[in-house]
C-alpha positions in Angstrom: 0.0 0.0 0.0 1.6 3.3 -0.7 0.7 6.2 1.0 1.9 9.6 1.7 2.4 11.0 5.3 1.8 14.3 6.3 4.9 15.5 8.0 2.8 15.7 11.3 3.5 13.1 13.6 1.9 11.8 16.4 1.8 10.6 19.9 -0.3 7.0 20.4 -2.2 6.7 23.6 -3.2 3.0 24.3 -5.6 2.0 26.8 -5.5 -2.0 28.2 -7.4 -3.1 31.5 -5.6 -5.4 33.6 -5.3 -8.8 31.5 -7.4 -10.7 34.0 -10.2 -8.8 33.2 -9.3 -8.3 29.3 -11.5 -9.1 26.4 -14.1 -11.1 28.5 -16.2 -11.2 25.9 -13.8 -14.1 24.6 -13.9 -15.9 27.3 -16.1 -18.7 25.6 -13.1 -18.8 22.7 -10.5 -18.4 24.2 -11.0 -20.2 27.6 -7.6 -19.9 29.8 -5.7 -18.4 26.8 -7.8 -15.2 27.3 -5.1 -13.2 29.1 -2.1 -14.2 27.0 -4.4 -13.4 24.3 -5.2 -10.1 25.2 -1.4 -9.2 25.7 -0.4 -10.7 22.2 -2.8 -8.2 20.7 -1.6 -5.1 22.9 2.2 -6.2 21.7 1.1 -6.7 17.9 -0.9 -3.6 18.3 1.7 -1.3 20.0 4.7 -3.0 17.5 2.5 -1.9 14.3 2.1 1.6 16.0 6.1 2.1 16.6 6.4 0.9 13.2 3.7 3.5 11.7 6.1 6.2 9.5 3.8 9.1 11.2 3.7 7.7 15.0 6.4 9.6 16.8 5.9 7.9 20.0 3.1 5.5 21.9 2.0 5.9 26.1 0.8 2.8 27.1 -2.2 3.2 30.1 -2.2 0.3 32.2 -2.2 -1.5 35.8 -1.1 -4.5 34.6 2.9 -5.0 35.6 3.4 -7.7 33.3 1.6 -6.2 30.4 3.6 -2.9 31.4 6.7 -4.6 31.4 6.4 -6.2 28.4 4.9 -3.3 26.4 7.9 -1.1 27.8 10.5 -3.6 26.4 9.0 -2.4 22.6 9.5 0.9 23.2 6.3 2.5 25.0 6.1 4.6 27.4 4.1 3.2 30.4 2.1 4.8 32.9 -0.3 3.9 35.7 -4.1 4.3 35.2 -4.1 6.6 38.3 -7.7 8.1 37.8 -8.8 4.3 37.9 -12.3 5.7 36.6 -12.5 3.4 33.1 -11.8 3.4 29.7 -12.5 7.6 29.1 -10.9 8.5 32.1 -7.5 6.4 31.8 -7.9 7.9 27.6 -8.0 11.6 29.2 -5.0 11.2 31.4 -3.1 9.8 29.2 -3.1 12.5 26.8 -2.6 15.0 29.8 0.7 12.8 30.0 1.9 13.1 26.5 0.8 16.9 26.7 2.9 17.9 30.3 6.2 16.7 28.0 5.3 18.5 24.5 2.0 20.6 24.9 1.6 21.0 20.9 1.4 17.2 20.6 -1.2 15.9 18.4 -2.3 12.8 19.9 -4.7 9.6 18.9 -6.2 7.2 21.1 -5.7 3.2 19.5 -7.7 0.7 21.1 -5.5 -2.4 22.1 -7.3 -5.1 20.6 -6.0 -4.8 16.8 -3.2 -7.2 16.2 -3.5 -7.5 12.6 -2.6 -3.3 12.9 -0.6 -2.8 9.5 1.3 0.2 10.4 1.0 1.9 6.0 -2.6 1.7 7.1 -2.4 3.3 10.3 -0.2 6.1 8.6 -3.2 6.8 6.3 -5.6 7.1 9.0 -3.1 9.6 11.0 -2.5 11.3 7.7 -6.4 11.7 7.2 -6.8 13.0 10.7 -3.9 15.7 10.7 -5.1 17.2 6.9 -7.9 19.0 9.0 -7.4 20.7 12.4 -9.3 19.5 15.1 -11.2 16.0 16.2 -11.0 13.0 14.2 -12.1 9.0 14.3 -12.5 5.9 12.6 -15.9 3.5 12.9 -14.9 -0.2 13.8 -15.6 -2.8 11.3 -18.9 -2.9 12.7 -19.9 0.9 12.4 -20.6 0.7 15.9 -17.8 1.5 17.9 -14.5 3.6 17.3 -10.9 2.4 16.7 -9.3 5.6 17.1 -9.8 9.3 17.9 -8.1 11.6 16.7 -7.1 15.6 18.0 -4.8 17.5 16.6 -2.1 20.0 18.5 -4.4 22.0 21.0 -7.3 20.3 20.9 -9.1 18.4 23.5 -9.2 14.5 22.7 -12.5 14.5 24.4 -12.5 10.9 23.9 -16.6 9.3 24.4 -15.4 5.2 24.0 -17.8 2.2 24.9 -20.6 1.1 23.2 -21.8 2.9 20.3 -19.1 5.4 20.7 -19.5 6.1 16.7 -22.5 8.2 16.9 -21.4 9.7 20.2 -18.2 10.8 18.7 -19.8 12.3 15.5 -22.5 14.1 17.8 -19.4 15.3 19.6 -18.2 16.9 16.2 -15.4 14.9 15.4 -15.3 14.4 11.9 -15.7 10.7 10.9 -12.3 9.7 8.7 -13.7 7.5 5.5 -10.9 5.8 3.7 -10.8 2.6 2.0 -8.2 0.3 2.3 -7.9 0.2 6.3 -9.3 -2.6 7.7 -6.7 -3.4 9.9 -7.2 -0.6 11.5 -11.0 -0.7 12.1 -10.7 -5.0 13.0 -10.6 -4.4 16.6 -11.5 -7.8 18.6 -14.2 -8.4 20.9 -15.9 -11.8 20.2 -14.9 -15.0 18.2 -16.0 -13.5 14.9 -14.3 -10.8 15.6 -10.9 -12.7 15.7 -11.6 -14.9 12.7 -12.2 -11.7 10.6 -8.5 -10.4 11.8 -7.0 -13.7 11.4 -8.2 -13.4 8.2 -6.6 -10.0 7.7 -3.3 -11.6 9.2 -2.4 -11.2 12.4 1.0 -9.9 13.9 3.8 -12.0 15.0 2.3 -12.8 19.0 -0.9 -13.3 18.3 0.0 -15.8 15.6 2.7 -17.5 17.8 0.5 -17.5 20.8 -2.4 -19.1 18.6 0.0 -21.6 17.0 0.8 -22.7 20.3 -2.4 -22.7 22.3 -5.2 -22.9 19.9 -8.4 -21.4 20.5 -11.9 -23.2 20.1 -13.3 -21.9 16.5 -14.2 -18.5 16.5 -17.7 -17.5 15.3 
């Protein structure tokens, strides 16, 4: 895929809950593997991002030690969830991080749960978000939910995640990015089906390895 970058470049911020209580609804799946699973896809995730030709750098918001210490050795930057209020909250600080070491930082939120994240695609999304100043996202590959927010240097991220964040995020007056040619970055991973259609895609190098090595029950 070619693509060309605007010369903005951004700061990632990367929400994961403590991997005991990660992507429950795979539970069924996944079984026992859950946690390692939910880890592979925060590494594959947060590798593609470090990898993405307009990421300049990616803050990793977690309580997890293990995930932390594993997400550091990449190359994130890790910090403690200390509002401990959810997924909007953890979002929020975050960027107040990035923002209390370069103010003017434009700054997207990347859910965790994409590991077959090409980092070209993400690049396009970015480069999307930064042609128009302001709030941007992406719709999931179920129009329902939101993959990433966008906002660029002194704006808010005002981020509205959960649910049917899409509509809540365009009420909000972010503009909704609409590119072709990004479905790794909209394949987040809830369910089984979910985790067929990014296995599909292609997965990164932990997920597969992890899947490889403990398979999962059939997805979907």
């Amino acid at each position: 895929m070619s693509v060309a970058v605007n010369s903005s470049k951004w700061s990632l911020v990367v929400p994961l809950k403590p991997l005991a209580a990660a992507k429950s609804r795979l539970a069924t799946a996944a079984g026992p593997v859950r946690p390692g699973l939910a880890l592979a896809f925060a590494q594959d995730t947060v590798a593609a991002g470090l990898a993405c030709p307009a990421v300049l750098d990616v803050t990793v918001v977690t309580d997890d030690p293990l995930a932390g210490t594993a997400l550091s050795a990449l190359g994130a930057r890790v910090v403690a969830d200390f509002p401990a209020a959810g997924l909007n909250a953890a979002l929020a600080y975050g960027t107040d991080q990035v923002r209390r070491l370069r103010p003017e930082a434009a700054v997207a939120a990347l859910n965790a749960d994409l590991p077959a994240l090409r980092p070209l695609e993400l690049a396009a999304v970015l480069d999307a978000a930064a042609g128009r100043p302001g709030r941007a996202f992406l719709a999931d590959a179920a129009g329902i939910g939101t993959t990433l927010l966008a906002a660029t240097a002194g704006t808010p991220l005002d981020p509205a995640f959960g649910g049917a964040s899409r509509a809540r995020h365009r009420a909000s007056g972010a503009h909704e990015i609409a590119l072709p040619g990004v479905d790794s970055v909209r394949q987040d991973v809830d369910t089984g089906e979910d985790l067929r259609a990014a296995l599909v895609l292609g997965v990164g190098p932990r997920t597969r390895e992890l899947l490889r090595a403990q398979p999962v029950a059939a997805p979907g």
